[in-house]
C-alpha positions in Angstrom: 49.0 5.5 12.8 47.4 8.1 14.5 43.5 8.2 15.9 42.8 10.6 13.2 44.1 8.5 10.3 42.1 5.4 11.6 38.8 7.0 11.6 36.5 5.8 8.3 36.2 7.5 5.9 32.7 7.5 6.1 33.3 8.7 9.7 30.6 11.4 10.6 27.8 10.4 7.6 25.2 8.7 7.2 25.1 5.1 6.1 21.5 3.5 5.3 21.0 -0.4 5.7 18.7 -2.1 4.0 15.5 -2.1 6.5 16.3 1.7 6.9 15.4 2.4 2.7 12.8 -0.2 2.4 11.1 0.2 5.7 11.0 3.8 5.0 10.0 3.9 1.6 6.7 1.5 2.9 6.2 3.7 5.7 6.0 7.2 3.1 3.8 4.4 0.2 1.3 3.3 2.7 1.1 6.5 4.7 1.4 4.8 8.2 2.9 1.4 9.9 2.6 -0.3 12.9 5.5 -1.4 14.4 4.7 -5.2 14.5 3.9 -5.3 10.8 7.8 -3.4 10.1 9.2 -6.4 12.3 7.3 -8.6 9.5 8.8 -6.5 6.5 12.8 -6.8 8.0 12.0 -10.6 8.8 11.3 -10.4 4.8 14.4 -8.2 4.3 17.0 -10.1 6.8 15.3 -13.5 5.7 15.2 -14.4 9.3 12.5 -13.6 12.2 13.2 -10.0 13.4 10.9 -9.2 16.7 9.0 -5.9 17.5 11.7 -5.5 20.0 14.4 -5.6 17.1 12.1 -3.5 14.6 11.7 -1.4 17.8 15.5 -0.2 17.6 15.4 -0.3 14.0 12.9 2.9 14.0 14.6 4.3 17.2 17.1 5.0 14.6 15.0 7.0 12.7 13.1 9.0 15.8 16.4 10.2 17.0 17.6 11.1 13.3 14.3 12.8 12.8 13.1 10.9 10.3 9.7 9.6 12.0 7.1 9.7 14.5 5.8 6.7 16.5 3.1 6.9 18.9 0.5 4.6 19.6 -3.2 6.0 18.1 -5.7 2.5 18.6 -6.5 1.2 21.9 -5.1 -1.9 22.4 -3.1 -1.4 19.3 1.2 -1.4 18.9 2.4 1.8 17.9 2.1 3.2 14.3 5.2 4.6 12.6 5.3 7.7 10.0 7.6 9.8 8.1 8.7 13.2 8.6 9.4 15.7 5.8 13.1 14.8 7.1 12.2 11.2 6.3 10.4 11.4 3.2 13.5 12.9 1.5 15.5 9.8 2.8 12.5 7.8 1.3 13.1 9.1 -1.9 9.3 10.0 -1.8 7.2 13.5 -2.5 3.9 12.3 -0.5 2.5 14.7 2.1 4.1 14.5 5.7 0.9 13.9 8.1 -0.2 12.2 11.3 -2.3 9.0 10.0 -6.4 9.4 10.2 -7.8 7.8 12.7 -10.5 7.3 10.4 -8.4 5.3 8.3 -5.8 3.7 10.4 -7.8 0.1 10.8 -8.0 -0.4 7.2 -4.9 0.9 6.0 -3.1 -1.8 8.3 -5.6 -4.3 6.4 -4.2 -3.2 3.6 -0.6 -4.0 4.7 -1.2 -6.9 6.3 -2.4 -7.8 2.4 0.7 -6.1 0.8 2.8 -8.1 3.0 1.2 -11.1 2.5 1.3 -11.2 -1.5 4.9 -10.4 -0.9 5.5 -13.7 0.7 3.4 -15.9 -1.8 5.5 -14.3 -4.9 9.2 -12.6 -3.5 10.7 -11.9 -6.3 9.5 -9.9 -9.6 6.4 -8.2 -8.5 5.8 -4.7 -7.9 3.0 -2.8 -6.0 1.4 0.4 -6.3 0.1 2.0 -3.8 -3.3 4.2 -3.5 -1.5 6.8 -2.4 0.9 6.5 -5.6 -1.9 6.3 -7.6 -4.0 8.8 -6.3 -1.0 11.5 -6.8 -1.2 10.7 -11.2 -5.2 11.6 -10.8 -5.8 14.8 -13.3 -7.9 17.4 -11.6 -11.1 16.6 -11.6 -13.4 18.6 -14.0 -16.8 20.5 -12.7 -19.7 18.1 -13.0 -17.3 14.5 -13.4 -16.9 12.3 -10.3 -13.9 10.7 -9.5 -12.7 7.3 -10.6 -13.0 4.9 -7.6 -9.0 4.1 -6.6 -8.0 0.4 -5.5 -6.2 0.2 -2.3 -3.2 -1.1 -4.2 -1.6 -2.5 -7.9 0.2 -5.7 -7.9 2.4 -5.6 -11.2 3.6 -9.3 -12.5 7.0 -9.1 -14.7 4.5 -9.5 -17.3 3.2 -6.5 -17.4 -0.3 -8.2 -16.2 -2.1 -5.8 -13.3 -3.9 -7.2 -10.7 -6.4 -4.7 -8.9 -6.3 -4.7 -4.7 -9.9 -4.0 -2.8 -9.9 -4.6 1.1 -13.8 -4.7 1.8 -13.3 -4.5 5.7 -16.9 -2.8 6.1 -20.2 -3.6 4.3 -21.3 -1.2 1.3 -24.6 -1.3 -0.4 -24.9 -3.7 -3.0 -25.5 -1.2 -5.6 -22.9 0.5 -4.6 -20.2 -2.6 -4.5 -21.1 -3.7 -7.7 -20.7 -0.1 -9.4 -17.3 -0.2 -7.7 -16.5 -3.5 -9.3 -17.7 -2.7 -12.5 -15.4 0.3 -12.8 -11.8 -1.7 -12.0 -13.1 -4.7 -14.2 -14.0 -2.4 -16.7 -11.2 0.3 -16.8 -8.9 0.5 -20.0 -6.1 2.9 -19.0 -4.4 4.2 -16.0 -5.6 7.1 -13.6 -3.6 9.8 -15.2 -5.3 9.7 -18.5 -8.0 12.3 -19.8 -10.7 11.6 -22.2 -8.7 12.7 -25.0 -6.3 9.3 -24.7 -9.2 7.0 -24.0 -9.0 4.3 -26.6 -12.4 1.6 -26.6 -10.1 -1.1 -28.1 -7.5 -1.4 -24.9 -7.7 -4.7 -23.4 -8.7 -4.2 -19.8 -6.3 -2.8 -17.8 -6.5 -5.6 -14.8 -5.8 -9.0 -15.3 -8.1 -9.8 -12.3 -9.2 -7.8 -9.3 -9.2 -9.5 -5.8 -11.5 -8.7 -3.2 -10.5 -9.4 0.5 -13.7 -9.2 2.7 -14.2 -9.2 5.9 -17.0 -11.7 7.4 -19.3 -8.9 7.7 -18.7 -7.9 4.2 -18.5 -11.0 2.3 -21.9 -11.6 1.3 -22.6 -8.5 -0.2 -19.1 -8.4 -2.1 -20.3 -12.4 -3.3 -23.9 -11.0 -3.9 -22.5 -7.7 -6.0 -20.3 -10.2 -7.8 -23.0 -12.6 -9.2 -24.6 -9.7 -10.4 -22.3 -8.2 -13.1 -23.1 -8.3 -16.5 -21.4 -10.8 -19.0 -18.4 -12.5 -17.8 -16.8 -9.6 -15.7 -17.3 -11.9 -12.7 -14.7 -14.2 -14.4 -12.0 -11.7 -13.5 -13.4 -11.4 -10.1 -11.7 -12.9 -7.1 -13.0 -12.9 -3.7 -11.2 -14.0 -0.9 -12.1 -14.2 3.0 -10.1 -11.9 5.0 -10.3 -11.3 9.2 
């Protein structure tokens, strides 16, 4: 047989594993991911510990195909990885191609770290929807009306039941926490509804919201919680978060 008949027949395209679709598809979801908290997703993936080193090669795949950047953007910090247009049409996704906010970078890893760790408690059946995913349904918004406060992410149950996602990593206001709280425990509907499909008699659209504070925010997320009205605060869950 000759060399030419033995080649694949897949010989010259491009195959996808696995990490490379998921991996990819967090990366374009949560805008931006540091390289050891990738190694965490694939140890999820492969069901076995994959190191930074590993993930490392894994996204090496991906620079040289053109797919992402990687550089390192927070002192003392492992590199963070993001997609290029290239790489967002692998992903499957439409989000904006952009280098990561610096502004932003500290709590968006929070918010993986949370993502990642909700994944492990519950592996199979839940689904999560990003801010970013959420923020792209948001109608225009109309001259004189603020816009609805966004969670930093949606865990969906098989149920149907929503769960609302707040990292609190810096201290608001009171005033300003509680308004916050009072709009996710009192929402009705999703983000990409106008006043015209509002209906008063929808249950609540979240199940629960959880708060992950940081130390220096947890008393004023407890404090803005004690406050609400009625028995919002039931639905209300604050945990302690580094």
């Amino acid at each position: 047989m000759s060399d030419t008949r033995r080649r694949r027949r897949d010989a010259g395209s491009v195959r996808y594993g696995r990490r490379d679709l998921v991996g990819m598809s967090w990366c374009a979801d949560q805008g931006a991911m540091r390289i050891d908290q990738l190694a965490r997703l694939f140890s999820q993936i492969d069901e076995r510990p994959v190191s930074v080193d590993a993930a490392r090669k894994s996204v090496g795949r991906w620079l040289d195909r053109g797919w992402a950047t990687s550089r390192t953007l927070l002192h003392g910090q492992p590199p963070f990885v993001w997609l290029t247009p290239a790489g967002m049409r692998v992903s499957g996704m439409s989000f904006p191609s952009e280098e990561p906010a610096l502004a932003t970078l500290a709590h968006n890893a929070d918010v993986i770290a949370i993502r990642l760790a909700i994944q492990t408690a519950y592996p199979n059946g839940i689904q999560w929807r990003s801010e970013r995913e959420i923020r792209s349904v948001v109608p225009p918004r109309a001259r004189g009306k603020n816009s609805p406060h966004l969670p930093d992410g949606e865990v969906i149950f098989p149920d149907g039941q929503i769960v609302a996602i707040e990292r609190e990593r810096v201290a608001k206001t009171i005033e300003r926490t509680r308004n916050i709280q009072m709009g996710l425990l009192t929402r009705r509907y999703d983000y990409d509804a106008t006043s015209d499909v509002i209906v008063a008699s929808l249950p609540p659209r979240y199940c629960s919201v959880h708060y992950y504070a940081s130390d220096e925010a947890l008393s004023v997320v407890q404090k803005a919680g004690d406050s609400l009205p009625g028995d919002l605060g039931s639905r209300l869950q604050i945990v302690r978060w580094p």
